[in-house]
Every structure is written in C-alpha cells, then in structure tokens.
DOVEXMI-392932 format. One record per atom (N, C-alpha, C, O, CB): residue number from 1; residue in three letters; atom name; x, y, z. Coordinates in steps of 0.001 Angstrom, whole numbers, plus 500000, padded with zeros to 6 digits. Glycine has a CB too. Example, Ala and Ser with C-alpha at 12.3 -4.5 7.8 and 13.67 -1.06 7.14 Angstrom:
BEGIN
- num_residuo_atomo_u_v_w
- 1_ALA_N_513190_494310_507800
- 1_ALA_CA_512300_495500_507800
- 1_ALA_C_513200_496700_507800
- 1_ALA_O_514236_496681_508465
- 1_ALA_CB_511308_495527_509046
- 2_SER_N_512850_497750_507080
- 2_SER_CA_513670_498940_507140
- 2_SER_C_512900_500030_507870
- 2_SER_O_513409_501138_508039
- 2_SER_CB_514084_499402_505725
This chain:
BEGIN
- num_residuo_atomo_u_v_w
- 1_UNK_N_197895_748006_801711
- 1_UNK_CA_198612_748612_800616
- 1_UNK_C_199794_747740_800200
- 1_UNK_O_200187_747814_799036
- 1_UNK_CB_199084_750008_801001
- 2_UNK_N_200539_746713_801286
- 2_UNK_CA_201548_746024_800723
- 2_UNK_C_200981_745013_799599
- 2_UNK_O_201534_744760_798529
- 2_UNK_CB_202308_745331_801834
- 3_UNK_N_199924_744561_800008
- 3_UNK_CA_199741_743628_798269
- 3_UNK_C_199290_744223_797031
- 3_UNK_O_199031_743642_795976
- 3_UNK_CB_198605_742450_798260
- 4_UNK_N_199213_745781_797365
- 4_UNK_CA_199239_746676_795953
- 4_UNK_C_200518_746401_795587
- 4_UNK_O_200845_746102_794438
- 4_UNK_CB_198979_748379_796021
- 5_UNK_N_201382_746506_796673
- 5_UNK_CA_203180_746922_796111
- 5_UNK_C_203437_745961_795557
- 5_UNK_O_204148_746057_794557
- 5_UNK_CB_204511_747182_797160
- 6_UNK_N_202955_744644_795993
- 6_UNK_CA_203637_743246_795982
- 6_UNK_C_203196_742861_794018
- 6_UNK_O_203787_741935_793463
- 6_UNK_CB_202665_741877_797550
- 7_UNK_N_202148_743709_793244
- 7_UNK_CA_201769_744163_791904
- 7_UNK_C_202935_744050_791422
- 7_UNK_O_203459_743082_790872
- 7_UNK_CB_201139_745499_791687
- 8_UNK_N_203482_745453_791726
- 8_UNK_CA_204886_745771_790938
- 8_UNK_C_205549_744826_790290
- 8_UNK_O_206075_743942_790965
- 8_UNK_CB_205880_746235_791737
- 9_UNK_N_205661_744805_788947
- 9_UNK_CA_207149_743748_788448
- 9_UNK_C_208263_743913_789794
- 9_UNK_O_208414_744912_790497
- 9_UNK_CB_208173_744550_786609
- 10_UNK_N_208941_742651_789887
- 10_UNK_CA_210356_742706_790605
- 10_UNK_C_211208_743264_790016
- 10_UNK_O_212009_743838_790754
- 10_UNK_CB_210952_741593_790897
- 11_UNK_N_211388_743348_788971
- 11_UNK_CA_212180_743952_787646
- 11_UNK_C_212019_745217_787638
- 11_UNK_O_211111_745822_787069
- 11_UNK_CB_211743_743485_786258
- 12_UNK_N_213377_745920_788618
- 12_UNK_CA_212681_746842_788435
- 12_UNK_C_213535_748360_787059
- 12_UNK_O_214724_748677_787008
- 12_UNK_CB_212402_747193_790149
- 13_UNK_N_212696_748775_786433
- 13_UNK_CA_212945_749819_785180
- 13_UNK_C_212770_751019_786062
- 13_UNK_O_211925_750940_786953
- 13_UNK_CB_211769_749764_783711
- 14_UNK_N_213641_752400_785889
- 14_UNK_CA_213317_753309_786246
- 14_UNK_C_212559_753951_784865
- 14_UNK_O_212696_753683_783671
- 14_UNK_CB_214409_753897_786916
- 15_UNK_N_211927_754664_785391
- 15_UNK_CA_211457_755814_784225
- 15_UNK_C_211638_757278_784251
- 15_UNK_O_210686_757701_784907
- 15_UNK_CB_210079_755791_784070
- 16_UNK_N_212470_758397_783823
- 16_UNK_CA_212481_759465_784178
- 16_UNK_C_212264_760050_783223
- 16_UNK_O_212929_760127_782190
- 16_UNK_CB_213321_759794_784757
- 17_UNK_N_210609_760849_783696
- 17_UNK_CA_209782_761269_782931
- 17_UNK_C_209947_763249_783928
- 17_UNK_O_210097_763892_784967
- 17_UNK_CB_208095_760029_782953
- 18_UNK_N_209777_763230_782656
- 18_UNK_CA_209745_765126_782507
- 18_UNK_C_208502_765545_782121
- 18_UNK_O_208185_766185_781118
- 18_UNK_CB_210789_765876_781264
- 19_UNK_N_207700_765042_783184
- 19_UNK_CA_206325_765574_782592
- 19_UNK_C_205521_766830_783165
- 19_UNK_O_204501_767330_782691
- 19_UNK_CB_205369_764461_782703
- 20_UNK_N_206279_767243_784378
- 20_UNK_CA_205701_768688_784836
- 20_UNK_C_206618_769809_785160
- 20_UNK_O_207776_769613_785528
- 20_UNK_CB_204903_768550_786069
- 21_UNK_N_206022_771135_785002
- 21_UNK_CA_206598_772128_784867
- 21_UNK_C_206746_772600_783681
- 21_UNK_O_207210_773739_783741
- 21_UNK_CB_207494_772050_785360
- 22_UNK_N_206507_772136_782301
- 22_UNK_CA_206509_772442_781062
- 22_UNK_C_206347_773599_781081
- 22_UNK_O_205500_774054_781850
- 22_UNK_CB_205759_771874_780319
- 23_UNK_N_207190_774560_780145
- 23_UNK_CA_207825_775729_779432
- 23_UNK_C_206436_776184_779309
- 23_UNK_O_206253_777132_780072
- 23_UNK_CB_208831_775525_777978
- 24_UNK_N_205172_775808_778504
- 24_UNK_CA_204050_776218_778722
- 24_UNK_C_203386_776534_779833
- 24_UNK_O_202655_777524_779878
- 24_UNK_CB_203546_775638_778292
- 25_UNK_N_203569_775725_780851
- 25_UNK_CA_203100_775838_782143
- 25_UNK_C_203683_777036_782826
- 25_UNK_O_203098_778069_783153
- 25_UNK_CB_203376_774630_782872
- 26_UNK_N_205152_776659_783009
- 26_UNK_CA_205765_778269_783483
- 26_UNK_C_205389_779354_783107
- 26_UNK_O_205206_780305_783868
- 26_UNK_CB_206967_778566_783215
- 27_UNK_N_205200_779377_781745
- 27_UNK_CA_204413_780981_781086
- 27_UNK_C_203515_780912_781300
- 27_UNK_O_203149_781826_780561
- 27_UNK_CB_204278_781487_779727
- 28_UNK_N_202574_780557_781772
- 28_UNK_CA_201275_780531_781848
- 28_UNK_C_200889_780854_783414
- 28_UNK_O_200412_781894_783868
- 28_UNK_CB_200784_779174_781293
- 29_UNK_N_201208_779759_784031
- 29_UNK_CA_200855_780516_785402
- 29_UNK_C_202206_780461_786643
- 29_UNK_O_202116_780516_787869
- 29_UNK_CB_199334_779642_786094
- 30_UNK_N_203420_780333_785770
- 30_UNK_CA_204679_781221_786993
- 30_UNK_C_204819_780110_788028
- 30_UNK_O_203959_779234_788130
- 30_UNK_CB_203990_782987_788016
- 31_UNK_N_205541_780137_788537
- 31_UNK_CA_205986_779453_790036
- 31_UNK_C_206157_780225_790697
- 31_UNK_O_206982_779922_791559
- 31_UNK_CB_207084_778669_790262
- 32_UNK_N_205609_781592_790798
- 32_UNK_CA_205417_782148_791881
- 32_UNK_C_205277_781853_793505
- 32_UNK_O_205578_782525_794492
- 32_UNK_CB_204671_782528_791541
- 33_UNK_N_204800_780796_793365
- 33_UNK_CA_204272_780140_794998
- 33_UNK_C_204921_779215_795312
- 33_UNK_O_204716_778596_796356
- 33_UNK_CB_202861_779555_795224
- 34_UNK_N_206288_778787_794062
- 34_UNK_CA_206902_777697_794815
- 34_UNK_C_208585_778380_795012
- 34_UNK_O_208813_779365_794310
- 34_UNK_CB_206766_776041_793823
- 35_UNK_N_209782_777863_795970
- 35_UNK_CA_210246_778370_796460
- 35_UNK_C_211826_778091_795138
- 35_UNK_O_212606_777151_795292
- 35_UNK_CB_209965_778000_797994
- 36_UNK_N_211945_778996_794105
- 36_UNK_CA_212907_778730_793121
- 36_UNK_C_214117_778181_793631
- 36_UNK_O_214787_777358_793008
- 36_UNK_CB_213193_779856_792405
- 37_UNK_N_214420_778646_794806
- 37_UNK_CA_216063_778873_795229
- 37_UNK_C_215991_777284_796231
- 37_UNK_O_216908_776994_797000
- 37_UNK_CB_216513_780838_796439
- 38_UNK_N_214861_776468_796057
- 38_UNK_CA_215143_775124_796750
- 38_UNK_C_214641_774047_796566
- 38_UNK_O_213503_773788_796957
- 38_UNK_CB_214996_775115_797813
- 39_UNK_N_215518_773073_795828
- 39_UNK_CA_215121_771953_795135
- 39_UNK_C_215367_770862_796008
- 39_UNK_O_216450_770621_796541
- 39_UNK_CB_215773_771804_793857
- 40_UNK_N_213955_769988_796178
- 40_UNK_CA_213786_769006_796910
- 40_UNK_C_214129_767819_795904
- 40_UNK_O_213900_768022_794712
- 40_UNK_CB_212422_769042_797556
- 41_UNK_N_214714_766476_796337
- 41_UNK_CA_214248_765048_796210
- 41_UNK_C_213685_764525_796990
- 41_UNK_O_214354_764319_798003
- 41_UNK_CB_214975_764265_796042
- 42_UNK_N_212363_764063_797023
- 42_UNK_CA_211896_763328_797554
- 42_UNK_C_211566_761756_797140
- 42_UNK_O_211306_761388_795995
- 42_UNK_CB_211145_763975_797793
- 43_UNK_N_211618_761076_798078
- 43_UNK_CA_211659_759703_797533
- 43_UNK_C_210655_758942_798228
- 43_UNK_O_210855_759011_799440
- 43_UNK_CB_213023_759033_797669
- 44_UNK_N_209626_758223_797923
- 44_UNK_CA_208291_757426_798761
- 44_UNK_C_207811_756713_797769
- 44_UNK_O_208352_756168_796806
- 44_UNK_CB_206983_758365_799442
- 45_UNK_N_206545_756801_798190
- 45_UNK_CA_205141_755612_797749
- 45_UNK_C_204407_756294_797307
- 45_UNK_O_204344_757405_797835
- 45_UNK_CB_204260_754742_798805
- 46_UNK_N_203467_756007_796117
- 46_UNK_CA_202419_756690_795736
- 46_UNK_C_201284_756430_796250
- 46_UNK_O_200664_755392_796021
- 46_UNK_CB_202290_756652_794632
- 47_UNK_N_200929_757271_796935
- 47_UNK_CA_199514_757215_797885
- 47_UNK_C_198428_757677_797442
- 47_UNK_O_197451_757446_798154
- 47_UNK_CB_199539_757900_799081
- 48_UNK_N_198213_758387_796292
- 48_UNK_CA_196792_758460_795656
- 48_UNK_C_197526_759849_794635
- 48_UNK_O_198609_760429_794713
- 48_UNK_CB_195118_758870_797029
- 49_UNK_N_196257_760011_793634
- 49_UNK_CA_196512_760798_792473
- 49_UNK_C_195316_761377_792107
- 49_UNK_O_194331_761325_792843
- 49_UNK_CB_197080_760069_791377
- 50_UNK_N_195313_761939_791007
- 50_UNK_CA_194211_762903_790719
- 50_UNK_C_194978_763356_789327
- 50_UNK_O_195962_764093_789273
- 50_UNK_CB_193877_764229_792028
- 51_UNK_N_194429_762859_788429
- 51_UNK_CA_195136_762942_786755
- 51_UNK_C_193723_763972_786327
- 51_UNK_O_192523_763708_786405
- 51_UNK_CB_195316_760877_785543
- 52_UNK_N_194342_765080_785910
- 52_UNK_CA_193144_765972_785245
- 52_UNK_C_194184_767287_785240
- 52_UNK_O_195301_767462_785727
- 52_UNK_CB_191394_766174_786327
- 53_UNK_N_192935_768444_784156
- 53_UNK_CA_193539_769340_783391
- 53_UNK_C_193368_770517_784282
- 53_UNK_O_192454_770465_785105
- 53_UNK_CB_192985_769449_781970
- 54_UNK_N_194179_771648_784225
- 54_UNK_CA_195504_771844_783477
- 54_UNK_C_196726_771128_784057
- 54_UNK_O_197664_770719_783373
- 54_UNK_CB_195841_773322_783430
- 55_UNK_N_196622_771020_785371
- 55_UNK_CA_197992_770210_786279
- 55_UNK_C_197385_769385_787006
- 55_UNK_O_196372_769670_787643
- 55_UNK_CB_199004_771096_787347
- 56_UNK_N_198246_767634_786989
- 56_UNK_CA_197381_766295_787950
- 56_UNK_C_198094_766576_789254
- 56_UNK_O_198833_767556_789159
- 56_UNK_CB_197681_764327_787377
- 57_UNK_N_198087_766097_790246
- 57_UNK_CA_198257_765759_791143
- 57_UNK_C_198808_764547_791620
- 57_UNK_O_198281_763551_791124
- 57_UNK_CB_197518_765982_791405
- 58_UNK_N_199728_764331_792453
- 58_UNK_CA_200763_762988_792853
- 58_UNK_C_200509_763069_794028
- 58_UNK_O_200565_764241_794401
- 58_UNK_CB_202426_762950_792594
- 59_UNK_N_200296_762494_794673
- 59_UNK_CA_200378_762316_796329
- 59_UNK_C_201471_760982_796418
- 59_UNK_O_201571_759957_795743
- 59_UNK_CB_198555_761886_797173
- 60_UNK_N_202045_761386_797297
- 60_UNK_CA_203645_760601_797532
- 60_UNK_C_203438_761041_799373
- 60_UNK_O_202933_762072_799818
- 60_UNK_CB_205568_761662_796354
- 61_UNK_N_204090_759720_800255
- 61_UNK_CA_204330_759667_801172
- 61_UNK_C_205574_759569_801639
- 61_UNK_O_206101_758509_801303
- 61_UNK_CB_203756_759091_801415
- 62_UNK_N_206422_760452_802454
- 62_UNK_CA_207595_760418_802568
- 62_UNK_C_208529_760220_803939
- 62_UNK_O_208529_761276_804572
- 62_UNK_CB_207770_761381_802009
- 63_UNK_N_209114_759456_804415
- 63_UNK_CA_209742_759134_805314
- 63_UNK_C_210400_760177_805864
- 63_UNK_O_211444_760545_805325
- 63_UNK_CB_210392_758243_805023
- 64_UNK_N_209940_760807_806968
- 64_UNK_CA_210805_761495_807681
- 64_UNK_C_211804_760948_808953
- 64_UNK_O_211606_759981_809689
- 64_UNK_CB_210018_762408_808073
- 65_UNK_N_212740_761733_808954
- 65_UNK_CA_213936_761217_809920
- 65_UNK_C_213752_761003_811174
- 65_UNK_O_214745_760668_811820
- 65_UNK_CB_214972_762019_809995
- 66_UNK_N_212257_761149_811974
- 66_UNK_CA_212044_760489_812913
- 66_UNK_C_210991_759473_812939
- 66_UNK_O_210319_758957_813832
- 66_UNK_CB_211947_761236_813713
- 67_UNK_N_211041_759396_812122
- 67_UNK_CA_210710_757998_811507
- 67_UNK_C_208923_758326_811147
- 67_UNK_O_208235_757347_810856
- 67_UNK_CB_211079_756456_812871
- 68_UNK_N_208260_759730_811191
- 68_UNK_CA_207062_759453_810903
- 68_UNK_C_206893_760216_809353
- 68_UNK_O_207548_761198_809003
- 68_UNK_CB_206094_759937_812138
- 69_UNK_N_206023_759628_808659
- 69_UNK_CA_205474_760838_807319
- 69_UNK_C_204684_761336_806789
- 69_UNK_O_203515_761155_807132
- 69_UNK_CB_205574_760809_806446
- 70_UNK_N_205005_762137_805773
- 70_UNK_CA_204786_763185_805394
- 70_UNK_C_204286_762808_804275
- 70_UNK_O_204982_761939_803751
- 70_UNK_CB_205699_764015_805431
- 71_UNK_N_202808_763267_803319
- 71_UNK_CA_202109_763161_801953
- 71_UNK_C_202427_764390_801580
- 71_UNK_O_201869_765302_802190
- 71_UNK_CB_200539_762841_801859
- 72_UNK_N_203142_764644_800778
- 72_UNK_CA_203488_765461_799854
- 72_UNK_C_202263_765708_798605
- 72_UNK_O_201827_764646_798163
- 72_UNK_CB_204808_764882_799373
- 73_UNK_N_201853_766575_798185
- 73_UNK_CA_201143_767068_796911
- 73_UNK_C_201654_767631_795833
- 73_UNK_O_201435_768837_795719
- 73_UNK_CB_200355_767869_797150
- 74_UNK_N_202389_767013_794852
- 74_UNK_CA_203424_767408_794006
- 74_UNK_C_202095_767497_792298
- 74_UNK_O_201483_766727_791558
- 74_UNK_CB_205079_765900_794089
- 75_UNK_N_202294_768803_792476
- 75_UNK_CA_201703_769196_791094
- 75_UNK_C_202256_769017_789882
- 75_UNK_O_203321_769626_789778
- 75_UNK_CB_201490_770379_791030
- 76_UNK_N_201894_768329_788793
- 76_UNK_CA_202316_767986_787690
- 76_UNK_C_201824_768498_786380
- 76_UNK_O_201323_769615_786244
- 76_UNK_CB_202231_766874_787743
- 77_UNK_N_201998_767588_785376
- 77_UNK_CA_201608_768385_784092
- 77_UNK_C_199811_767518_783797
- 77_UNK_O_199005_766800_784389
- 77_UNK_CB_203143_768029_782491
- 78_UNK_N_199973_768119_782676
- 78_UNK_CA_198156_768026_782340
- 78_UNK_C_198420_766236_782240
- 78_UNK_O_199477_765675_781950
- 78_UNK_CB_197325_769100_780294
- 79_UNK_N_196704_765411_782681
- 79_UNK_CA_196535_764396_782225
- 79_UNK_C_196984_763544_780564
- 79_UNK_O_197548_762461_780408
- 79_UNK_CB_195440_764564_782514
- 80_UNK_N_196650_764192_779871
- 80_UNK_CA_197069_763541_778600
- 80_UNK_C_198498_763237_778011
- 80_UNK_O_198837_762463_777116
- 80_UNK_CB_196535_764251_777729
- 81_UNK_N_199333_764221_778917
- 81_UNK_CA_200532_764022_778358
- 81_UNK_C_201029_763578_778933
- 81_UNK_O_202235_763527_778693
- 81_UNK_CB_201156_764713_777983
- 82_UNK_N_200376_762744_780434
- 82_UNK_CA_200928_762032_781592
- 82_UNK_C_200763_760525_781112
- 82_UNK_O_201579_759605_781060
- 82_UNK_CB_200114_762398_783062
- 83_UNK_N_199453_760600_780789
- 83_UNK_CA_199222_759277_779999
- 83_UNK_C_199941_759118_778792
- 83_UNK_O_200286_757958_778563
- 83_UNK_CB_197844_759105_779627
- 84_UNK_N_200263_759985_777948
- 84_UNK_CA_201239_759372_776833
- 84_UNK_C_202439_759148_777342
- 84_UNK_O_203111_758544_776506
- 84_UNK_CB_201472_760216_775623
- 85_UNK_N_203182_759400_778578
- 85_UNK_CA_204184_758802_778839
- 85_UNK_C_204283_757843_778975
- 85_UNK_O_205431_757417_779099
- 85_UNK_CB_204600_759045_779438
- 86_UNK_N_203066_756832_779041
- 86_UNK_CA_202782_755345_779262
- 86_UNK_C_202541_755126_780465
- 86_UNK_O_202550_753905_780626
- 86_UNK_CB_203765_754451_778909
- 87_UNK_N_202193_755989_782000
- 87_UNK_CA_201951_755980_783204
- 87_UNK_C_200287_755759_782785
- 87_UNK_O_199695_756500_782000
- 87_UNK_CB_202556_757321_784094
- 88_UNK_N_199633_754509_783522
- 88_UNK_CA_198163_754693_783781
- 88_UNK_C_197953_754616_784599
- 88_UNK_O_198820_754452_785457
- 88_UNK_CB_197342_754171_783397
- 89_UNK_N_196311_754700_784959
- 89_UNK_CA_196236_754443_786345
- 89_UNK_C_196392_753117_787193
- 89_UNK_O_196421_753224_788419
- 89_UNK_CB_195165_754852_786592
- 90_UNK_N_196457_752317_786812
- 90_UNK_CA_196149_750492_787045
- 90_UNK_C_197469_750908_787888
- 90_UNK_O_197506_750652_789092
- 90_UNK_CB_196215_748900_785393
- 91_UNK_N_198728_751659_787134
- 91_UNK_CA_200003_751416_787450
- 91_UNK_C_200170_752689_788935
- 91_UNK_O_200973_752646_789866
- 91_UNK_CB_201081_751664_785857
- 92_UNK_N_199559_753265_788775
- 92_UNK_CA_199646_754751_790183
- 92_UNK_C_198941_754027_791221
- 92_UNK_O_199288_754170_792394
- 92_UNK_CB_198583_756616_789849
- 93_UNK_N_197862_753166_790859
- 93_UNK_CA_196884_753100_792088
- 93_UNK_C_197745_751467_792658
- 93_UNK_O_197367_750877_793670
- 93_UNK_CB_194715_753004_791515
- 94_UNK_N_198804_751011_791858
- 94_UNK_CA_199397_750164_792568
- 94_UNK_C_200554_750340_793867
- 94_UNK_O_201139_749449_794483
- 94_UNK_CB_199824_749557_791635
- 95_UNK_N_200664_752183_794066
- 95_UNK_CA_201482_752588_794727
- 95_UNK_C_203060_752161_794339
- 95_UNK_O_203708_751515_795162
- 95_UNK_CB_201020_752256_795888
- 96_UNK_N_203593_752509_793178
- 96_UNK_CA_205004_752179_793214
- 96_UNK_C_205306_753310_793867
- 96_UNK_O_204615_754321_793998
- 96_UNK_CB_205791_751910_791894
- 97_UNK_N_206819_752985_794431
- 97_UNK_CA_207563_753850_794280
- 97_UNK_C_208407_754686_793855
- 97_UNK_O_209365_754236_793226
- 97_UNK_CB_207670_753779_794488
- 98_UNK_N_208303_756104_794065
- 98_UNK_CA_208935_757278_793084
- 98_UNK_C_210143_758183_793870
- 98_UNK_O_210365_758262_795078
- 98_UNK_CB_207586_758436_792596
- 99_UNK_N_210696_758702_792963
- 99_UNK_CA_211798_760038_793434
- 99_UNK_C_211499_761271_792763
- 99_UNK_O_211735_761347_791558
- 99_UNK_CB_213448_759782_793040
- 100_UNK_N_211147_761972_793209
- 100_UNK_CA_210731_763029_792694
- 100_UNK_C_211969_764609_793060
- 100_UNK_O_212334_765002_794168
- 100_UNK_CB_209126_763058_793347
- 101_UNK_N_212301_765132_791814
- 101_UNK_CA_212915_766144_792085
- 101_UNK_C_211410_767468_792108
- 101_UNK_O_210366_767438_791456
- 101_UNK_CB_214273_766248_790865
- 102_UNK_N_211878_768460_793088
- 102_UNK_CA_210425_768754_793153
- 102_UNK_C_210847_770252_793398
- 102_UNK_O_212055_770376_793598
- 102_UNK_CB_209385_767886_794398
- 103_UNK_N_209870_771797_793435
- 103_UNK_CA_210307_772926_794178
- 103_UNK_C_209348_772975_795319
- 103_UNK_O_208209_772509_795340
- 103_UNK_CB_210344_774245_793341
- 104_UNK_N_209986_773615_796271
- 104_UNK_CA_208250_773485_797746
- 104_UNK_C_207833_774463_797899
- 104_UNK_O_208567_775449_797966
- 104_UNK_CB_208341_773086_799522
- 105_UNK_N_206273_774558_798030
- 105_UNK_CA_205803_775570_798206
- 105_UNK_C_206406_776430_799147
- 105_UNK_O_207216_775963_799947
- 105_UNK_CB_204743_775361_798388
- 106_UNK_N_206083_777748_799154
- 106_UNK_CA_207010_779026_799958
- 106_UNK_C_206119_779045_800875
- 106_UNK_O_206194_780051_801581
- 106_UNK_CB_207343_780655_799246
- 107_UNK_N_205232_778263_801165
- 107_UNK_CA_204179_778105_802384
- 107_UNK_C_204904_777268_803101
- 107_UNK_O_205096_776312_802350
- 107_UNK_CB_202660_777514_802109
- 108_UNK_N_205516_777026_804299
- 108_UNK_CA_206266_775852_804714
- 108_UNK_C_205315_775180_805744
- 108_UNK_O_205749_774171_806299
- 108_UNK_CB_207748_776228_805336
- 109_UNK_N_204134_775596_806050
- 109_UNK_CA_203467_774795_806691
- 109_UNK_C_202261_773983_806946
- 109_UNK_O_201411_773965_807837
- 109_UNK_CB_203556_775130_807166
- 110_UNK_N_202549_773083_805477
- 110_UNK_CA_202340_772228_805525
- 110_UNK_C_200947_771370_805181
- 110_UNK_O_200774_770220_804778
- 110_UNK_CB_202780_772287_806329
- 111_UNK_N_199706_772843_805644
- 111_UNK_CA_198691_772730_805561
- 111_UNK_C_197664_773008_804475
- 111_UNK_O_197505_774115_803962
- 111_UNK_CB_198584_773108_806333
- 112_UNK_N_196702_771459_804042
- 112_UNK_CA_196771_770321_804669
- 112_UNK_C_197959_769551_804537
- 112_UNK_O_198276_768695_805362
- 112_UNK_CB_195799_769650_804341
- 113_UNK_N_198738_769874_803354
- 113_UNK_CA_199843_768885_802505
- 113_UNK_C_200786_769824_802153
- 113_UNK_O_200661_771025_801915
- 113_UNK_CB_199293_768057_801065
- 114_UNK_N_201812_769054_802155
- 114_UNK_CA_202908_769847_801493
- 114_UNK_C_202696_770004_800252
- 114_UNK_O_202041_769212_799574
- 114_UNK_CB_204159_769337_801590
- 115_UNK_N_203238_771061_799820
- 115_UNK_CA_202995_771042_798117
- 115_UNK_C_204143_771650_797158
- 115_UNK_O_204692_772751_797135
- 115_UNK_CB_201622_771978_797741
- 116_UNK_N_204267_770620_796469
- 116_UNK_CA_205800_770742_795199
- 116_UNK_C_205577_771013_793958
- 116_UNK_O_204554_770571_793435
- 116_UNK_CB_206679_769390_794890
- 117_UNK_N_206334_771666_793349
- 117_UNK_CA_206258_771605_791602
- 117_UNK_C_207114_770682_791327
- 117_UNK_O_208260_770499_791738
- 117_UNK_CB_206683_772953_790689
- 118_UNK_N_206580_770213_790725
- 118_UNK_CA_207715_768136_790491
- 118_UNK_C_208467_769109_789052
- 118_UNK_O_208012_770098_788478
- 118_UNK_CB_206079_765581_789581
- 119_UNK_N_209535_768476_788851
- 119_UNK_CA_210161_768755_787414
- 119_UNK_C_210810_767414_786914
- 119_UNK_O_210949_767373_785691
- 119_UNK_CB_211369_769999_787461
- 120_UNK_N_211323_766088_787749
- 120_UNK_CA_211571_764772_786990
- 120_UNK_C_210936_764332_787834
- 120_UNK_O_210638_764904_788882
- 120_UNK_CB_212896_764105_786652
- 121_UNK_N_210532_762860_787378
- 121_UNK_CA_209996_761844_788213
- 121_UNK_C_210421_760331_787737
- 121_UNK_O_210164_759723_786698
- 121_UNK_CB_208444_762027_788221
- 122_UNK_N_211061_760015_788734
- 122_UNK_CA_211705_757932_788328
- 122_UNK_C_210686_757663_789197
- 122_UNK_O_210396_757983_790349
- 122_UNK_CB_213740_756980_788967
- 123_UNK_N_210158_756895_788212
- 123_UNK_CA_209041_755424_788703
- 123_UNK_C_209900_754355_788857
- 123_UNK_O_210525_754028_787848
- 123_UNK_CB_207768_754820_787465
- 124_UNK_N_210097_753692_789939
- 124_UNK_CA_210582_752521_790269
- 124_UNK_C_209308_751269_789628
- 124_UNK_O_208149_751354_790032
- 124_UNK_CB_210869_752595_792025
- 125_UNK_N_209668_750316_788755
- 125_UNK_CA_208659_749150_788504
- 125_UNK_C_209524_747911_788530
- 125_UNK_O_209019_746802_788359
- 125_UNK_CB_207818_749269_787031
C-alpha cells in the first residue's frame, strides 16, 4: 500500500468537502443509529470504498493509542455528488489520507466495523 501513497502529489491541497449527511438525507432516513451528542475526528488512510446509491461508503484506518487499528465505515452521501466534488476513484484507491469529522454509531461495538455518519471530509493530496 506504501507505493499507492507514494501516488499522491507531495503538494499537498486539503479539500473540505461536505458531501454527507445532506439535509435530504437527514429527512429521509434520520440519524437515528448514530450517536448525536458525539462528534468524532478521525484522521487515517483510505483503505477501500464502495461509491453507490443512496449513501457510499469510506473505509478509513485509524491509529489507535496503543498503537494498533481500527477501519472505520463512515457512511457518506450518494455516488454522483461524490464524484462531482472531483473525488474519483483512481484518487480513493490511491489511499490518501483523510480527517474526517464523523457521528458513531450508538452500537459501540464495533462489529464488524465501526460505523460513522461523516459530515466534513479533508483529503490530504
């Protein structure tokens, strides 16, 4: 995976894209299952994806404080409007790294994956 990373421009641009959780999305099917009252940042590698409708999928790997980690499953907004942000895939499957402000599921354990409602996301490139 390091000579995916080693892809990346050195240059690096953040991007902070607001592409999930949309006002549509909330009315539609609620965050019921994710935990309102606690907002995560998480910060890692993109470890695989799944772009499709109604919400894509981010898989992000995250460094925990004893040093082992954690793949997070951070649900996002629909494919098309992920791609008009100018994110493709050439650029996800190169694993940059991201920060994701996120809510966590009210399931805290874990199984198989953790799982977030993302609301910003900086792409490191």
């Amino acid at each position: 995976m390091s000579s995916l990373l080693s892809s990346v421009p050195s240059r690096s641009m953040v991007f902070l894209l607001m592409i999930l959780t949309p006002l549509s999305a909330t009315a539609h099917h609620g965050l019921g299952s994710y935990d309102q009252s606690n907002v995560l940042t998480l910060k890692g590698k993109v470890v695989g994806f799944e772009l499709r409708d109604p919400h894509s999928l981010l898989f992000v790997e995250v460094a925990n404080p004893d040093g082992s980690a954690t793949v997070w499953a951070i649900e996002g907004g629909a494919a098309r409007g992920i791609v008009e942000t100018g994110l493709s895939r050439e650029f996800l499957s190169g694993g940059p790294m991201v920060t994701v402000t996120a809510l966590p599921s009210v399931d805290s354990r874990c199984e198989p994956l953790c799982r977030a409602a993302g609301q910003n996301f900086d792409f490191e490139r």
